[in-house]
N, C-alpha and C positions, 0 to 999 in steps of 0.2 A: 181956303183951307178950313177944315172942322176944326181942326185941335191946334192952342199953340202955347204950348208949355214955354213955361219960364227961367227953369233950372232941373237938373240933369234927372232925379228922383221921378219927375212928371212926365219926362220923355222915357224913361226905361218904365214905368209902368203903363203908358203907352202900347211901348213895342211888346211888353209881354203879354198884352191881348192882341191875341191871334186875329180876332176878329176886326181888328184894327187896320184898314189898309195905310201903309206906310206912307204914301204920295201922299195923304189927306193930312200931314203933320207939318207946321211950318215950324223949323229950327234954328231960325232966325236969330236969337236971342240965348241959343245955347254956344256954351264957352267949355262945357267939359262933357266928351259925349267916352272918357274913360268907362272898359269893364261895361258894358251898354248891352252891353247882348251876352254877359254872361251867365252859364245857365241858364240862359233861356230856350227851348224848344221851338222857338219858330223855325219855319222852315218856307215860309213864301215872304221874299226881301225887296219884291217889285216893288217900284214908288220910290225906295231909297235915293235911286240915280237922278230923283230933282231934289235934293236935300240941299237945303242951304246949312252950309258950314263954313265959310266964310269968317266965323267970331270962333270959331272950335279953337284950343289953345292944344287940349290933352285928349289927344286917339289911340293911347294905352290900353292893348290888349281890347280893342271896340269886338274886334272878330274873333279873338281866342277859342281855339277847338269850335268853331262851329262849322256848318255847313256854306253859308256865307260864298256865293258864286256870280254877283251882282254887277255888270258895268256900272265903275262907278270913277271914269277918268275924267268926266266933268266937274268934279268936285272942286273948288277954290280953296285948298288946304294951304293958302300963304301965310294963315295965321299961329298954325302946327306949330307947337315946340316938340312935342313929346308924342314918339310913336312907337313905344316900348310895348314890343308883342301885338303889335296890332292885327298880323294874323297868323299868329304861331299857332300851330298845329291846324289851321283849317285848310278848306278845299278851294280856296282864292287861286282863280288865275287867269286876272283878264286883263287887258294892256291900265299902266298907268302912269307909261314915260310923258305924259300932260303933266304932270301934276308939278308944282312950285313948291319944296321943300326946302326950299332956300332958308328957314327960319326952325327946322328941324331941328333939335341939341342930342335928342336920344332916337337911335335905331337900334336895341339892343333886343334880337330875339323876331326882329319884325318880322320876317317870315321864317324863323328856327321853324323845321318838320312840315312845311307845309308843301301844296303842289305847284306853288306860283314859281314860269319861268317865262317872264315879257323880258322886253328890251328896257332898261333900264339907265342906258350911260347916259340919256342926256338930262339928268337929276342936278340941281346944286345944291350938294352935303358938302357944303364948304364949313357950316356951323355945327356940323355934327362929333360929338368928340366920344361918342362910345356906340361903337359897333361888333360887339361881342353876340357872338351864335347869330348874327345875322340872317347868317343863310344855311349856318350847320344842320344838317339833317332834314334840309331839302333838298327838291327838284333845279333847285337854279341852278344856269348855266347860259349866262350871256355875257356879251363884254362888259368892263367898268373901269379900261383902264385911262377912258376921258377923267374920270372923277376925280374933283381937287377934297381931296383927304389928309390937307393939313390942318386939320382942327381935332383932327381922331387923336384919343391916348387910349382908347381901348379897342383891340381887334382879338382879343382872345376868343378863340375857337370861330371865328368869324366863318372861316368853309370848311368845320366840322364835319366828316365825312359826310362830305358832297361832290356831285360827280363835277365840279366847278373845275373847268380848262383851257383857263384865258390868258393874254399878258397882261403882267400888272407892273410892269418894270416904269411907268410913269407916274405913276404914285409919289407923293411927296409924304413920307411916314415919318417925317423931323419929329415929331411931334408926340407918337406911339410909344406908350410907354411899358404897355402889355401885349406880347404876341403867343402866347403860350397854345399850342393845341389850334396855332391858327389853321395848319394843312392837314391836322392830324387825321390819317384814314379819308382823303382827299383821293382826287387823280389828278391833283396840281401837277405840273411840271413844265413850268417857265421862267426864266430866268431875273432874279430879283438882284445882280449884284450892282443894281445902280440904287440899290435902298439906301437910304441914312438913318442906321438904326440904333446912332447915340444916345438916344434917350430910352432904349430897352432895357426892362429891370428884368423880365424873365422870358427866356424860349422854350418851355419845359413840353418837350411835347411838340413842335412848331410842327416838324414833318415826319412825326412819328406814323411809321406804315404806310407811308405815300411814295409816289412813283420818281418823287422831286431830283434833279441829278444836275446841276448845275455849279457853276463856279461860286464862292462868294468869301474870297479872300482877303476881297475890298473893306467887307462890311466893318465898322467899328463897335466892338462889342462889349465895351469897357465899361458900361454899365451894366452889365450884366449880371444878376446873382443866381439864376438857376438855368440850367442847360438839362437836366436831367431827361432821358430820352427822347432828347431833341431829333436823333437821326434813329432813333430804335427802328428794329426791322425793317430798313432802306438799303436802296444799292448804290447809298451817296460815295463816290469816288474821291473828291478833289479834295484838296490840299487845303488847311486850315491852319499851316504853321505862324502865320500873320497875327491869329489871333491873342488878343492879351486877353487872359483867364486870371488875372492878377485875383479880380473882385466878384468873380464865379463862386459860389459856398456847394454849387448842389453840381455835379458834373458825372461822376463816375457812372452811371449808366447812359452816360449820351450818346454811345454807339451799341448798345446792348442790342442783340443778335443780329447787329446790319452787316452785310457783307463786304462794304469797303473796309479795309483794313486801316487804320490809324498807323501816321507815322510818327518818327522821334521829331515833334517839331513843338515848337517854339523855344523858350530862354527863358531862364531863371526860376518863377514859382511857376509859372506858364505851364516849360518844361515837364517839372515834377506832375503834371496835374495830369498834361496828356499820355504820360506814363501809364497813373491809374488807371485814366482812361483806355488806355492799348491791352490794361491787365485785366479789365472786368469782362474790356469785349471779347477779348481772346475766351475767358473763361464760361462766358454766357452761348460762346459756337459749341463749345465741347459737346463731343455724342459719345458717350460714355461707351468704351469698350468694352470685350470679356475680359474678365482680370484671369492673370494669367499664373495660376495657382504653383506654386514652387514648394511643392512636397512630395516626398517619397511616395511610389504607386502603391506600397504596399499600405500605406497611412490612405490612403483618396478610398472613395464613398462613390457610388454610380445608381442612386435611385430613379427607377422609370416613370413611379407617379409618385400621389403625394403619399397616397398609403406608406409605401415604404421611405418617404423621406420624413416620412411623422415617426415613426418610428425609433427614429436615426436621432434626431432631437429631442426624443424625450428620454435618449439616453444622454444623462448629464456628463459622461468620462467623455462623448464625442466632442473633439470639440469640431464648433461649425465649418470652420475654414476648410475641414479637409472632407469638407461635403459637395460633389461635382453635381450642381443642381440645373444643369444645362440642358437636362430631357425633362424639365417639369413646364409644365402648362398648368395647373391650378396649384395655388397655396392660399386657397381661402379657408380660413378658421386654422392655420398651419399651427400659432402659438396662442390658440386661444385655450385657455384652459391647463395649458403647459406651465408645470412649473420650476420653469429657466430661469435662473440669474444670472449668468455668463452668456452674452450674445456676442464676445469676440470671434471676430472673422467671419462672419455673416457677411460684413463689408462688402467680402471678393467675392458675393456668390454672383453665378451668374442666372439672371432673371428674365433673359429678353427673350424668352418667349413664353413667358407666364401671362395668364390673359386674364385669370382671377385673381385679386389680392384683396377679396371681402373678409372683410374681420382679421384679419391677418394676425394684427397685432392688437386687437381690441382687448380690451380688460384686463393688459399685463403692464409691467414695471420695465418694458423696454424701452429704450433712450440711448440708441446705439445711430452712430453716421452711417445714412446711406445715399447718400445725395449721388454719388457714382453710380449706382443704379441705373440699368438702360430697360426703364420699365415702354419704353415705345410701342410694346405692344398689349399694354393692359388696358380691360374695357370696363374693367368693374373693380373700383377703388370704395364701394360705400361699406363704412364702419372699418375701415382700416384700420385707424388710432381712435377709435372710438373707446371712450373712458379711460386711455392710456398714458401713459408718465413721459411718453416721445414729447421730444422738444428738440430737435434739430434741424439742419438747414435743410432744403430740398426745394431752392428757387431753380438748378440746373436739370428738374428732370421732366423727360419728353414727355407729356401727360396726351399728347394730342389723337390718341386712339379714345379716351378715357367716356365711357357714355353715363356711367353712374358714381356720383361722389355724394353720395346721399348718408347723413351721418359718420361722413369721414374721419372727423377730428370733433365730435359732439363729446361733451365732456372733459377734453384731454385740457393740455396743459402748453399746447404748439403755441406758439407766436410768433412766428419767422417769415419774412417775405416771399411770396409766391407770386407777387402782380407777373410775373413774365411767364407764368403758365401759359401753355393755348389749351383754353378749355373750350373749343368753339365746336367739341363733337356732345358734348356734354348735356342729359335731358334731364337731369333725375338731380337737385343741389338741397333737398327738402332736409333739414337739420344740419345741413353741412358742419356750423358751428354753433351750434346746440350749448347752449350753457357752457360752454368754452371760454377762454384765457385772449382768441383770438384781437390783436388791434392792427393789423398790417394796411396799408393800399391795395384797393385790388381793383381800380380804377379802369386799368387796361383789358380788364377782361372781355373779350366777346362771349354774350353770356344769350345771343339770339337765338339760340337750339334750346334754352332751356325751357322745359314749359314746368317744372315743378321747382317753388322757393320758400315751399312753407316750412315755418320755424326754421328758416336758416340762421340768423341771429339770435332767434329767440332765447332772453337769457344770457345772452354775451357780453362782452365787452368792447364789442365793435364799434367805432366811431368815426371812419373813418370818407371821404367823399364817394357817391360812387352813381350820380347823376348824370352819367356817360352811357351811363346801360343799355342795353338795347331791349328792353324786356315786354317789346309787343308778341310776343307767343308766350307769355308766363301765363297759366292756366287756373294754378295753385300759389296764392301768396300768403294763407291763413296764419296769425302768429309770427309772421315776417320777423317783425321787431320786438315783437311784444316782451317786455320785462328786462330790453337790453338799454344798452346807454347810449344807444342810436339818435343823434341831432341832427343830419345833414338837410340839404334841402336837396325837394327829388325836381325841381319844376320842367326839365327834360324827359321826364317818363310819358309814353305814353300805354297806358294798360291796353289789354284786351278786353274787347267789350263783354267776353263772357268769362273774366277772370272773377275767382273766388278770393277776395281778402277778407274776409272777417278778419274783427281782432287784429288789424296787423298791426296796431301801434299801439296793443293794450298794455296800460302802465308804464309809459316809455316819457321821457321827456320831450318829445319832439314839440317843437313849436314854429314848423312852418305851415303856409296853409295845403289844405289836403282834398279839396273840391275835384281836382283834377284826375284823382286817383279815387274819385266813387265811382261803383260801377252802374251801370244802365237799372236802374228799379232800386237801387237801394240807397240809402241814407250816410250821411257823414258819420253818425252815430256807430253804423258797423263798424268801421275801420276803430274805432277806438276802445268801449270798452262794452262789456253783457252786462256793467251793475249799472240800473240807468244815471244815479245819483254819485258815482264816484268815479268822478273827473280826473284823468290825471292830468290835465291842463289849463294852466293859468290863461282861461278866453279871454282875461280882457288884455292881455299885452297884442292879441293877433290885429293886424291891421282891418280897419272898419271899410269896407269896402258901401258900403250902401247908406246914404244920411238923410231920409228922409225926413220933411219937415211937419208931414199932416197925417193923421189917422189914416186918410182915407189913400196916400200912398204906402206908408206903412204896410199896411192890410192884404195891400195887393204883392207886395214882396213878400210876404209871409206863407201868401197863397201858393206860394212856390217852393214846397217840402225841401227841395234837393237845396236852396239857399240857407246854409246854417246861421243860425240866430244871433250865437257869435261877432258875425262879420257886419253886423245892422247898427249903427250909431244912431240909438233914438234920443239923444240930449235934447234933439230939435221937438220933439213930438209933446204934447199939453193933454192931448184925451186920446185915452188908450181905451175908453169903456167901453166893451161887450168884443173888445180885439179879437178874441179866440174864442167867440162863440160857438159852438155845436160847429168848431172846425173839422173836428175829427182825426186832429193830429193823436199818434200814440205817447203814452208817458215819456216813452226815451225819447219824443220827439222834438221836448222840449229845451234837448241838451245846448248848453251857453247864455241861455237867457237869465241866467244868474250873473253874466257880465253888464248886462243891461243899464245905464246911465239912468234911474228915475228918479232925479231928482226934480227936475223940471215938469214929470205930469202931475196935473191938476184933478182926474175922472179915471178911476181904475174899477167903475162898477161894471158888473157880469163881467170882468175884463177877460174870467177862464169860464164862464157857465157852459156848461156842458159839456166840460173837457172831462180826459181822463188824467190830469196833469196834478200827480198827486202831493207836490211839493209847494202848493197853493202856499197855505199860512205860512210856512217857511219862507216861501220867497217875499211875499208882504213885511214878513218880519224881518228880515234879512235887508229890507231894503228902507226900513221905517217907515212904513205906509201903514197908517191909520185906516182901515175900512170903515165905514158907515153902516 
């Protein structure tokens, strides 16, 4: 062996010389080979499959988004604790039912989004106790119901739409304490009712939009505090009167638009609860009919297009109710510029087969119910309520034609639940909520047709999760966030490699990391702000992913643009001198290294010479360093 590094820093700057063949590295002595390959462009991994790893403790995220295609079932991984993400989102998939995982604790995310589908059951995850996105948003689909899975308390989203269609009725799930969003957008459907799912705090989600149809009257559900559409859009049938809801807080959409019908069962607060429940589903099928207008004929109104039903409205003595608007197909810009303050009886118009409703109601003081509305066949909702004083409910209406909602509700005042939209025709969401009032869930959205999201938040007060997204065709994400109160964590996203974000999280509080969401050529820096020096984030709380001990690893991290400076813990480092010599990095390139721990070096001469990194004496001063 050429090379044999002694801790993790030596071996990642290793591997990120390409010129480096990987066999020639003995790893003998390495115990955290964690985040090993990330960001890194290599792209020939031969050599690896003689690696000793044998002492590896943490294989966390080793493979994350790379290309990464290597046999590597030889590997002695007895010593594994920790395999969180290890090859989320890459192109892994060669058998590795060899391997001894028996000492495993974390599987969370280990292959989320990736193309690995081997055989896997004869694995012992008898130590593993969180298996969350495991396999959501991949390729798998092999048995696993050998597997002894009483040490798991976490299975949330574990087959996150995946096309996963195994029995798992032998699972021992005593133990599980989160199942939320486990089947959700699955094509599970086997029968689980021999589970023991006493220790379940929440099912929010479990088999929402899956094909699931089975019995599970047995199950005990008594720790349960959220059910929220647990059976949403399913054709779950069977009988659930068994169930005690005593200690459920979140239930009323747990059958929202599924086709089994809920019936009068269970006792006492039980009871009352599947009530609700029978009242929200019933109201969440509703297809809103023509309302059936009860006025004299000689009072009724018969406009053929919009010309003449603009007309009709902008005489303020009409009133709307006795307007039959049942031959209109456009009402875009209908009340813009109109100046109405009576929108009684608009309610009954009938709308279904209107197919324009742009600007509708943009820039007016209307704030009238129209949630009865059977807009089924509208294709262009953008600038609707654009700058408008609407603020009513309209979570029941059929949006599923809808292609553009682009500036829909940008300025308004809406705040009302919409997650149960199907917006999955939808291409065009660019300012959706534009400087907007907006803070709902909109978690359940298929949002995979969109390719335009710029300034959708922008400016808002969105805050809400929504790293379920499917936003590999989003084209346009410039301004996403920017200026809004957006904090979530996206680590499910996968961009498009020729998507445009600038700016998406200019002046936003976010502080999760955002590596994953640069695109191919350009810098962490885009996504955040155009003034190079004004930060709007506190770098040094972000987690320190890289801690080199010596200049000359240091150096070689640094060499690596797309690595932000941020993420580098040099406490360890003593001579920093001539570090960023005639590097050639840009001024903004410099962004985070104002986080930078220096108390501990000792040599900071030439440490920028022949940078353009104009924040020199400041940062010196900033950090109480004496120059010579």
């Amino acid at each position: 062996m050429k090379y044999k590094p002694t801790i993790k820093e030596e071996l990642q700057a290793l591997c990120y010389d390409e010129n480096i063949y990987l066999g020639d590295i003995d790893t003998s002595l390495i115990t955290d080979m964690s985040r090993l390959f990330d960001c890194s462009h290599r792209r020939d991994f031969s050599g690896i499959e003689n690696w000793d790893v044998s002492n590896v403790e943490d294989m966390s995220h080793m493979f994350e988004a790379s290309s990464f295609n290597q046999p590597i079932d030889s590997w002695n991984v007895s010593k594994c604790k920790n395999m969180l993400g290890m090859f989320h989102y890459s192109a892994f998939n060669q058998p590795i039912d060899s391997w001894d995982v028996g000492n495993v604790e974390s599987m969370r995310d280990m292959f989320c989004g990736s193309l690995f589908n081997q055989p896997l059951s004869s694995w012992d995850v008898s130590k593993v106790e969180d298996m969350q996105r495991m396999f959501a948003y991949a390729l798998f689909n092999q048995p696993l119901n050998s597997w002894d899975v009483s040490g798991c308390k976490n299975m949330s989203e574990m087959f996150y739409s995946s096309p996963f269609n195994h029995p798992l009725d032998s699972w021992n799930v005593s133990n599980v304490e989160d199942m939320s969003y486990m089947f959700c957008d699955s094509l599970f459907d086997y029968s689980l009712e021999s589970w023991d799912v006493s220790k379940v705090k929440t099912m929010k989600m479990m088999f929402r939009n899956s094909p699931f149809n089975h019995p599970l009257s047995s199950w005990d559900v008594g720790c349960v505090e959220d059910m929220d559409y647990m059976f949403a859009y399913t054709f779950f049938t069977h009988s659930l009167s068994s169930w005690n809801l005593d200690k459920v807080q979140k239930y009323k959409t747990m059958f929202c638009r599924a086709k089994g019908l809920v019936g009068a069962w269970g006792r006492g607060e039980s009871k009352k609860k599947w009530k609700l429940i029978a009242k929200y589903q019933k109201q969440s099928l509703i297809t809103p009919t023509k309302p059936s207008i009860q006025k004299p004929s000689s009072h009724l109104y018969h406009p053929k297009d919009k010309e003449e039903l603009l007309k009709l409205i902008c005489n303020k003595n009409i009133h709307l109710g006795d307007i039959d608007t049942s031959l209109i197909t456009d009402m875009s810009g209908l009340f813009c510029g109109v100046s109405r303050d009576d929108f009684s009886g608009i309610e009954s118009w009938d709308v279904s087969n209107v197919v324009n409703m742009r600007d509708m109601f943009a820039r007016t003081s209307f704030n009238h119910p129209i949630d009865s509305w059977d807009v089924s066949n509208v294709k262009d909702m953008s600038y609707m309520f654009c700058d408008s004083s609407f603020n009513q409910p309209l979570d029941l209406w059929d949006v599923g034609k809808v292609e553009s909602m682009e500036r829909m509700f940008m300025e308004s005042v809406f705040n009302h639940p919409i997650n149960s939209w199907n917006v999955s025709n939808v291409k065009d969401m660019s300012c959706m909520f534009y400087c907007s009032s907006f803070n709902q869930p909109l978690d359940l959205w298929d949002v995979g047709e969109v390719w335009s999201m710029e300034g959708m938040f922008e400016g808002s007060d969105f805050n809400q999760p929504i790293d379920s997204w499917n936003v590999s065709n989003v084209r346009y994400m410039e301004y996403m966030f920017a200026n809004s109160s957006f904090n979530q964590p996206l680590f499910s996203w996968k961009i498009c490699p020729m998507v445009q974000n600038s700016y998406m999280f200019l002046d936003t509080p976010y502080t999760y990391p955002l590596n994953h969401l640069v695109p191919k050529g350009y810098t962490l820096i885009s996504l955040i702000d155009d003034c190079p020096h004004s930060y709007p984030f506190d770098f040094a709380s972000y987690p320190k992913i890289y801690t080199p001990k010596t200049k000359s690893v240091l150096k070689l991290i640094i060499k690596d643009k797309s690595i932000p400076l941020y993420a580098i813990d040099v406490s360890g480092v003593k001579d920093m001198s001539y570090l960023f010599a005639e590097c050639g990095r840009q001024d903004w390139e410099f962004c985070g290294i104002e986080s930078w721990d220096m108390s501990g070096v000792e040599n900071v001469e030439g440490m920028f010479e022949g940078c353009e990194y104009s924040q020199v004496e400041k940062f010196f001063e900033i950090k109480g360093i004496q120059r010579k």
